[in-house]
N, C-alpha and C positions, 0 to 999 in steps of 0.2 A: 659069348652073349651078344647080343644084338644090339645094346646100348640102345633102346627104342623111346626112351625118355631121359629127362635128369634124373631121376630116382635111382637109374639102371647107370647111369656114369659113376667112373671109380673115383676114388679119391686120390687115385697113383696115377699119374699122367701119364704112363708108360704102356699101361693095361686097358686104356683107350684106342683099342686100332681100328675101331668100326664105329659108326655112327648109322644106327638104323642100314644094317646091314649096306652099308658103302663105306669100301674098305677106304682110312687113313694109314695105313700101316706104312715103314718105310719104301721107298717105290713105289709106290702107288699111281696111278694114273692123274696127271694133272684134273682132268675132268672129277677125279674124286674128292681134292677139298671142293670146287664149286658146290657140289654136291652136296657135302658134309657141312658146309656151313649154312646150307640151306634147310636142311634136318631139324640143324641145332636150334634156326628160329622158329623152326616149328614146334619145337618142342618147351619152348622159352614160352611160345603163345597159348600154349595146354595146362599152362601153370597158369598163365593173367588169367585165362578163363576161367579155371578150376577143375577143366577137364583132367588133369591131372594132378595126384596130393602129393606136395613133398612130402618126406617122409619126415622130417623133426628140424623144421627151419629154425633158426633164431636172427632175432633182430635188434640190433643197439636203437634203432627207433625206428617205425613205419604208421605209413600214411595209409590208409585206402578205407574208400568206402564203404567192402563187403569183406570178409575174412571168414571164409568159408573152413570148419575144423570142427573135429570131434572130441577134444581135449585142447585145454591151455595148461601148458606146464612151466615149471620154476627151470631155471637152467642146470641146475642138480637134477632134473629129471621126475621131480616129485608133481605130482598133477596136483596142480590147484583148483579146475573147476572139468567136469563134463558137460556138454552139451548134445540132448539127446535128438532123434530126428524130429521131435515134435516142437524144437523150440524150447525146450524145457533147460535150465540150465541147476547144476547141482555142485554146491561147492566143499573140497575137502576139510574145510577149515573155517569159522564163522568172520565172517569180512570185515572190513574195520573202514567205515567211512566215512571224509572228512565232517566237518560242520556244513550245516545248512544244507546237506544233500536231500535228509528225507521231509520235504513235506507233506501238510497234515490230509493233502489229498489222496498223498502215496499211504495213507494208513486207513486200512477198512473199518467200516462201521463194526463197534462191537468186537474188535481184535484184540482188545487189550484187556486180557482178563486180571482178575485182584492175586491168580499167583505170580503175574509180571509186573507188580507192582514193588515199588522198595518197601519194605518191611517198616511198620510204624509200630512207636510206644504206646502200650499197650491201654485203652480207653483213651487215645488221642483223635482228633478230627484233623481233615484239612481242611480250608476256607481258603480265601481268597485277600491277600495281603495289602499294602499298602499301594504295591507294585501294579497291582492286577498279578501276582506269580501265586500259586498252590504252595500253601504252607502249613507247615503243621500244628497244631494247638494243644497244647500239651494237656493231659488228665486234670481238671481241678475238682473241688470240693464244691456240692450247694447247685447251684440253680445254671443253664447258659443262657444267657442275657445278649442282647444287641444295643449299642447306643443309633445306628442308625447309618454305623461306619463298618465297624468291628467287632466281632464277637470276644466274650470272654467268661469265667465261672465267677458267679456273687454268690452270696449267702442266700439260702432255701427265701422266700416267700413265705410270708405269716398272714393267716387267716384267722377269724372267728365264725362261728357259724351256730346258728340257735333253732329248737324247736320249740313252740308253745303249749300249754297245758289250754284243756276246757279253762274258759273263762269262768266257769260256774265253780271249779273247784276251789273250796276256802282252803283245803291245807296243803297249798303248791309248796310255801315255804318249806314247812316241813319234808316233803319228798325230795326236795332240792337238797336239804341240807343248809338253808337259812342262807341263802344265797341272792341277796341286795335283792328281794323280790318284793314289790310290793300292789296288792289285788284289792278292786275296791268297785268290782261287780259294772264294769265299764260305763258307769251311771254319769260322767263326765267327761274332759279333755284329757285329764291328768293319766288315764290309760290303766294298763298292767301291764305285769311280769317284765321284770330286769333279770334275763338269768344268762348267765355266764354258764361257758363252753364246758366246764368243768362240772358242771351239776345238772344239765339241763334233763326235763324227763320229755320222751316222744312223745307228742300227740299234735292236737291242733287247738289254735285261741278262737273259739268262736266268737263271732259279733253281733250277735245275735240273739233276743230272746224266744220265748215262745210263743210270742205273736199276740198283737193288738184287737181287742174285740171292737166290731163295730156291729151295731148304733152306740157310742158310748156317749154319755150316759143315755138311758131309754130314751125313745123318741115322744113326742108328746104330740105332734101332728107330721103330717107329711113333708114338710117343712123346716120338722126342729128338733133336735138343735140341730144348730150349723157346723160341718156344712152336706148334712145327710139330706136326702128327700128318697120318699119311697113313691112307688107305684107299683100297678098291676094292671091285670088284659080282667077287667070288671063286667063280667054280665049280666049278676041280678044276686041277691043276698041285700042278708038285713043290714050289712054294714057299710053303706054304696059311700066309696068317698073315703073311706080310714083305711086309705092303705095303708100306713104307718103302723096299726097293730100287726099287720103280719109280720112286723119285726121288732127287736126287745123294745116292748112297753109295759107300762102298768094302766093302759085298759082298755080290757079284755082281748077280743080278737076280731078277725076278718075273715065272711065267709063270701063265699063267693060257688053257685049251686047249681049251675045250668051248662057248664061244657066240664068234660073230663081233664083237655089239656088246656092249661090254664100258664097263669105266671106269676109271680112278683121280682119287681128288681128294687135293690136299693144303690142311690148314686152318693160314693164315699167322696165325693170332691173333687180330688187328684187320683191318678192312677197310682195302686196298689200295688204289689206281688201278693194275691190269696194265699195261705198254705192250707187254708180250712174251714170249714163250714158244718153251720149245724144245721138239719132238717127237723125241727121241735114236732115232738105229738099235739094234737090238739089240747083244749080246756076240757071237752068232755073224755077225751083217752080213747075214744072211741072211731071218729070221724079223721081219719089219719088220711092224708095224702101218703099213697105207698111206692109206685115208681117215678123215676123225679130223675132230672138232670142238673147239674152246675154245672154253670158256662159264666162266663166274663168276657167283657167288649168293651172297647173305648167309644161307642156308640150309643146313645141313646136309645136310639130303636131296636139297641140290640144287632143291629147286623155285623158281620164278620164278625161273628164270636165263636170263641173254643171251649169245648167242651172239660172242663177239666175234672167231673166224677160224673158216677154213676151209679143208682142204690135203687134199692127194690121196697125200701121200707125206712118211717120216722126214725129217728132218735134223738134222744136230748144229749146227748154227748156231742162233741167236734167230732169229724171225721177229716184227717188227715189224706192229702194229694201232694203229689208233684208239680210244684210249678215254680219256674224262672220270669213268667210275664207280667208287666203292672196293667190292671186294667183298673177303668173307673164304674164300672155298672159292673153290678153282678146279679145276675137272677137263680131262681128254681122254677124248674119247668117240670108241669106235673104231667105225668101220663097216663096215672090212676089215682084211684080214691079209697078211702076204707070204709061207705056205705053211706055219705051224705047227699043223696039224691045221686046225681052223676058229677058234682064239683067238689069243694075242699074246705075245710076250717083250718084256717091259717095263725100262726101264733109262736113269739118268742125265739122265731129264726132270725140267724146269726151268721156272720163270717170271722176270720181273722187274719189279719196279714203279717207279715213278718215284721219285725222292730228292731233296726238296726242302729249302733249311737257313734259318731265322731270318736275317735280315739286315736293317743298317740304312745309310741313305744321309747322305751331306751334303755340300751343295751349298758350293759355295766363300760368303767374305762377299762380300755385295752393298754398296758405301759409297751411304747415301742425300742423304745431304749435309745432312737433318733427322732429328728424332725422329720415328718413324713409332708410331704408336700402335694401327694395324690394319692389315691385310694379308686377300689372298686365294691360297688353294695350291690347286692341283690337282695330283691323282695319274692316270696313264694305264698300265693295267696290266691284264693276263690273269690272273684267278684263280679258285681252286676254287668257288667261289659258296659256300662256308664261313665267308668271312670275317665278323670282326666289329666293322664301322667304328668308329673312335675305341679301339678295344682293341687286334685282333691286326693291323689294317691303322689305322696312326695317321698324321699332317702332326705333327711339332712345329717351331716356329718362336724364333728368336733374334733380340734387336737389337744385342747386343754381341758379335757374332763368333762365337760358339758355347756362351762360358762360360754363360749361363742360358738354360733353353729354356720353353716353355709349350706346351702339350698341346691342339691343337686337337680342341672337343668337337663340331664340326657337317659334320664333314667326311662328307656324305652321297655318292649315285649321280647323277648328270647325266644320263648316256646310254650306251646299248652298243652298238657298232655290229655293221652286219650278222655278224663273222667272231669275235664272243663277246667283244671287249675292251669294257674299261670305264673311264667316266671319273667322276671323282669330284673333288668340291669341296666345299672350305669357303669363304662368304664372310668377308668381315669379322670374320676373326679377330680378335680382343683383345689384343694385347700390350703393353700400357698397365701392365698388375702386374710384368711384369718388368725386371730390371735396362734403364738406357736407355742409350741407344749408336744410332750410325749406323751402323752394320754389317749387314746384316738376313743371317741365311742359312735353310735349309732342310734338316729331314732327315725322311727316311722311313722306318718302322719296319714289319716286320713281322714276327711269330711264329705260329708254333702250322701252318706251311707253308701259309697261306693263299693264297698270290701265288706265280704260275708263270715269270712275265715281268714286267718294267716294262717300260713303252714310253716315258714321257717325266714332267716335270712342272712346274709351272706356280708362279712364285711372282710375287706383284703388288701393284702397293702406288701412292700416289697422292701 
């Protein structure tokens, strides 16, 4: 053999006699070690380069920059890792590395899925400890709470929550099951229905009656009583000057006989909400104004007003509209007649507006079994968009039964749902200043007729 590198040297120093075909063999030509020692650095420098691979080197310890190999193996012989041509390195055995080697740069986004997680007790959380370190929170019972530091499991959370019956209904008690209620047709402050969670039946507390006639009592001139005045668009008839009878009086009526589209309006004072109006037959039954409009304006002249009905024909009955607006004028505008020349005989027309009264509610005691020191109420209720929370739409709240209350100041709007109700809340009321007791109750206050309906409300506490 040629011995044309280290790889190809024996390991028996005897079976060495050539070095890249330049014989060292015994006798040899002086000129052949120069030679052959000349070889050997060449063949020493094929290895620093890597032009040539040992074949299964070992090392008690080495230095170098680059280490050019296709396998690193254990000195048994057992390969501990491959490295393929692309850089790729693959190891037979999963590696064990000291502390603080991998940081969190060295770990991809999203690498670490929940089956490489350690195994937790079963309905446990982690959170974040005193340390800043991921710790575990073991399964408890009831509500998870924060103080603002720490998380941990309290006892569930106690509510009350109510719905109200029609105000009209006299035998709520009895549907309830005689349940602390007591109804007295909302005619004062003193309010209705006290009904606990345990009885209560669904509906809603109206606050509202069926609406206030005006001119009341009949009017007796244009003028009077206060604080009505009538008027009309006047162009000739036997009654020049009584506007007033075209609205409820005791005499006679107001005609009016020379244009088709004509008017009367009467002014209620203050602005109203209308819900109705009556278009009266005449005195003789005959002379009927028969298409006709209701409108209402906070204008005297009547301008920017809305239209709120529409009719083709008298009646002495109310007819019933839709309306959310207060206005102070209201007229009927004629557009026909029922055969008194080309104008109208007018007589014992009316409106009526809705009648709303102050009232206040309370809920039966709730026993909490502790001194509760804060609370949350909610109010659900239809109202004029007039009101003025914490003032004429107020929560006050009690912990000893009713005797001392405290005046919730945050009691804001939540949400209104598509059909115009509205819900309102206070969080974490304060009732820490007042009198202490385990009794918690609820009442709701309103004045000044800002609230049309309640629908329910909401008392809660922890």
């Amino acid at each position: 053999m040629a011995r044309d590198n280290i790889p190809e040297y024996s390991a028996t120093a005897s079976a060495n006699t050539v070095v890249a075909d330049v014989n060292i063999d015994e006798g040899c030509a002086p000129s052949g070690i120069n030679n052959a020692i000349r070889e050997v650095m060449a063949a020493l420098k094929d290895v620093d380069t890597g032009a040539t691979t040992l074949t299964s080197p070992a090392f008690t310890s080495s230095t170098s920059a680059s280490i050019k190999t296709a396998t690193v193996k254990h000195t048994n012989d057992t390969t501990s890792m491959t490295i393929a041509t692309n850089g790729g390195v693959t190891f037979s055995q999963v590696p064990s590395f000291p502390d603080n080697t991998v940081e969190t740069a060295d770990v991809q986004d999203n690498a670490i899925t929940l089956a490489k997680m350690a195994g937790l007790t079963r309905g446990s959380i982690i959170y974040g400890n005193a340390n800043g370190d991921p710790t575990e929170l073991a399964v408890g019972t009831g509500v998870l709470t924060g103080n603002g530091t720490d998380l941990s499991f309290a006892g569930a959370a106690s509510s009350s929550t109510g719905f109200f019956l029609n105000a009209l209904q006299k035998n709520i008690a009895a549907r309830t099951g005689g349940v602390d209620i007591v109804v007295d047709a909302l005619l004062d402050e003193s309010g209705i229905a006290v009904i606990d969670e345990a009885g209560y039946v669904s509906g809603t507390l109206t606050l509202s009656t069926a609406g206030t006639t005006h001119p009341d009592p009949a009017m007796t001139s244009n003028t009077a009583p206060s604080p009505y005045v009538a008027s009309a668009q006047y162009t000739g008839g036997s009654s020049s000057g009584f506007f007033y009878r075209a609205w409820l009086s005791n005499s006679g009526y107001f005609d009016n006989y020379t244009s088709t589209t004509q008017w009367i309006q009467l002014d209620i004072g203050s602005a109203k909400v209308a819900t109705a109006y009556k278009m009266a037959t005449s005195i003789t039954g005959t002379y009927n104004t028969t298409s006709h409009t209701f409108t209402g304006s906070n204008s005297a002249d009547g301008s920017n007003s809305t239209t709120l009905a529409t009719n083709s024909s008298a009646s002495n009955t109310f007819r019933s509209f839709s309306n959310s607006t207060a206005f102070r004028y209201y007229r009927i505008n004629a557009t026909g007649n029922g055969g008194f020349g080309t104008g109208q005989v007018w007589q014992n027309n009316a409106l009526q507006t809705t009648k709303s009264y102050p009232f206040n509610i309370e809920t039966v005691s709730y026993a909490t079994g502790s001194v509760k020191t804060s609370v949350t109420v909610g109010v659900y209720a239809t109202t004029t968009g007039s009101e003025n929370l914490n003032t004429t739409l107020k929560a006050l709240v009690s912990r000893d039964g009713g005797s001392n209350y405290t005046t919730s100041s945050t009691l804001s709007l939540k949400t209104t749902t598509p059909d115009g109700k509205k819900y309102f809340q206070a969080d974490d009321v304060d009732i820490s200043g007042i009198a202490s007791g385990t009794n918690l109750k609820l009442k709701i206050v309103v004045t000044n007729n800002t609230c049309t309906a309640l629908h329910g409300w909401v008392l809660d506490w922890s």
